[in-house]
C-alpha positions in Angstrom: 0.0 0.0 0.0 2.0 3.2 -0.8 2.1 5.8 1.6 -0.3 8.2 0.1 -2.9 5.6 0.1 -2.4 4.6 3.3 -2.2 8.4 5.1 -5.8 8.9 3.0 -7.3 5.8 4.5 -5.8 5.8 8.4 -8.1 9.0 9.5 -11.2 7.6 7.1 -11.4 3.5 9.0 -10.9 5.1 12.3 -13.5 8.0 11.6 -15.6 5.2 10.4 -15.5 2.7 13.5 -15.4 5.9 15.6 -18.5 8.0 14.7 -20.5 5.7 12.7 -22.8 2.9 13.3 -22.5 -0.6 11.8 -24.3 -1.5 8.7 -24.1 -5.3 9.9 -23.7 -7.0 13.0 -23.6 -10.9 14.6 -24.0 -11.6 17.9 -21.6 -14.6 19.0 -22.5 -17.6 21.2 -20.2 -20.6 22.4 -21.2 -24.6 21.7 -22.0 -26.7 24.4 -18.6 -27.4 25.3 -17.8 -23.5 26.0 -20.6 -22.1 27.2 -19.1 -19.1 28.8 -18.2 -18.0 25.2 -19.5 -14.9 23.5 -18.8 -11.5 21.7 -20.1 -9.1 19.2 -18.7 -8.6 15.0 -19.8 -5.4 14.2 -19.2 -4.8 10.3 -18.9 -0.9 8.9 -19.5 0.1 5.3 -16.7 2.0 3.6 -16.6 4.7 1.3 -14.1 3.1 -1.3 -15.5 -0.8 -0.9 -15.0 -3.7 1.0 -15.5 -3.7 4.9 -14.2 -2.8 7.9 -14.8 -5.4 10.9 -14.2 -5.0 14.7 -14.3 -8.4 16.9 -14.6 -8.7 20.4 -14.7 -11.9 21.9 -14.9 -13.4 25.9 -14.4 -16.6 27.3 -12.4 -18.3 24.7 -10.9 -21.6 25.7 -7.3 -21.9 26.0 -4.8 -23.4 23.5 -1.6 -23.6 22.6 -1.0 -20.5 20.7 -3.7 -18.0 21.9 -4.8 -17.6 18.2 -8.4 -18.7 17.2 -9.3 -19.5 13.5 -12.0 -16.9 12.2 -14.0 -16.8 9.1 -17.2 -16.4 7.2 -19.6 -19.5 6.4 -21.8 -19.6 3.6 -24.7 -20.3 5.7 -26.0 -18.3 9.0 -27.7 -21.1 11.2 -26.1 -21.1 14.2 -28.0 -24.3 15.3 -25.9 -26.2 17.8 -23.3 -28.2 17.1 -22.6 -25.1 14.6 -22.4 -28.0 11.5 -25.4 -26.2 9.9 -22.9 -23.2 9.0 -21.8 -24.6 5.6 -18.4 -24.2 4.2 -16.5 -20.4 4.5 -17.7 -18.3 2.2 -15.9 -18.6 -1.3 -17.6 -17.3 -4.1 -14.8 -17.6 -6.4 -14.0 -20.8 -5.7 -10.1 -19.8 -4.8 -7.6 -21.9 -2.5 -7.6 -21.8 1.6 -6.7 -18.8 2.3 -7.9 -17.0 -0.3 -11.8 -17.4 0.3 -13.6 -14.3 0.7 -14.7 -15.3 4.3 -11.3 -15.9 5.4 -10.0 -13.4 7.8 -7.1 -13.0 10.5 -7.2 -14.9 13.7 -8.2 -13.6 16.9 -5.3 -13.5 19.4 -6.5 -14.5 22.8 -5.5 -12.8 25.9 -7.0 -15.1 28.9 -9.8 -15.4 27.3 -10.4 -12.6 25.6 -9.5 -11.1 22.3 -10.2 -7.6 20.1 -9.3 -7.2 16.9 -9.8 -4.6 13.8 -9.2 -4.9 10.2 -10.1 -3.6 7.2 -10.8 -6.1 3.8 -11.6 -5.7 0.1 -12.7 -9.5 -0.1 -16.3 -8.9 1.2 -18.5 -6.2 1.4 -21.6 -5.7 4.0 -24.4 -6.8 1.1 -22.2 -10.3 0.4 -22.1 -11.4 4.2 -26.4 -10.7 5.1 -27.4 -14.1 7.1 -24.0 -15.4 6.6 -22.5 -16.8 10.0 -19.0 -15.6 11.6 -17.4 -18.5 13.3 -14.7 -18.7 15.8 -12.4 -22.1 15.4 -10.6 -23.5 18.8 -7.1 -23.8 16.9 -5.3 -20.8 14.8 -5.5 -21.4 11.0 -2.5 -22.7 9.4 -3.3 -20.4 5.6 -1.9 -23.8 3.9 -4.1 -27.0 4.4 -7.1 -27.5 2.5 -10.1 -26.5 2.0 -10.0 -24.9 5.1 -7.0 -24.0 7.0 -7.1 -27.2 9.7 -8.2 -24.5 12.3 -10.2 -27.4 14.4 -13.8 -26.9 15.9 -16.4 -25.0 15.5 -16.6 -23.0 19.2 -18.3 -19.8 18.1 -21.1 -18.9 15.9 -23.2 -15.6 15.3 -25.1 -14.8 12.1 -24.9 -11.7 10.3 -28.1 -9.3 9.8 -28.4 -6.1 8.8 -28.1 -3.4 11.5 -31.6 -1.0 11.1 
């Protein structure tokens, strides 16, 4: 991103998550095994495209390496076991990690984690009763189809904020 770019777009994303409300939102919930789970994904139009998401998770379950697989799933049914959800959302049909739903892990802090990023891969229309789902293991960008990032633990579909 060259430095113009990015000096245009650092006052604009936090001007956005600062003073604006989301256009999309999914409330997360925990399986059975992690009840003590939950967290809000609030997802903010931008004015040149794509989205900009802010996480915030509690009660995640340790692991090995405090990072937590996170991605979009075609389907938003957050049914337990979560294994209504589908496959992430891919509408190109591209390699693990290069599905539109795939996003960074969460890092994990006891238990909790924040995190903010900006993408070009989705935009708020694209992800409408889609699900965000939180994975018990970090995502390894290589194995196929969908990064060997373990369990389902988290789930929250995606509506429209009015």
């Amino acid at each position: 991103m060259s430095n113009f770019l990015y000096s245009t777009l650092q006052p604009t994303l936090f001007n956005i998550l600062n003073k604006t409300a989301p256009a999309a939102y999914a409330l997360i919930k925990g399986n059975k095994e992690n009840p003590k789970l939950h967290g809000t994904a609030y997802f903010y139009g931008t004015p040149f495209g794509g989205a900009l998401v802010e996480v915030e998770v509690f009660g995640l379950p340790e692991n090995k390496t405090s990072f937590y697989g996170m991605h979009i799933h075609e389907n938003g049914d957050c049914t337990l076991p979560f294994d209504k959800t589908g496959n992430h959302y891919n509408p190109t049909n591209s390699l693990h990690p290069m599905h539109a739903g795939d996003m960074p892990p969460l890092l994990g802090n006891h238990g909790y984690a924040y995190s903010v990023f900006y993408t070009e891969r989705f935009n708020i229309n694209d992800i409408i009763n889609r699900s965000i789902i939180i994975h018990d293991m970090a995502d390894d960008f290589t194995s196929q189809p969908s990064g060997n990032s373990g369990i389902k633990i988290g789930c929250g579909v995606i509506y429209r904020h009015s």
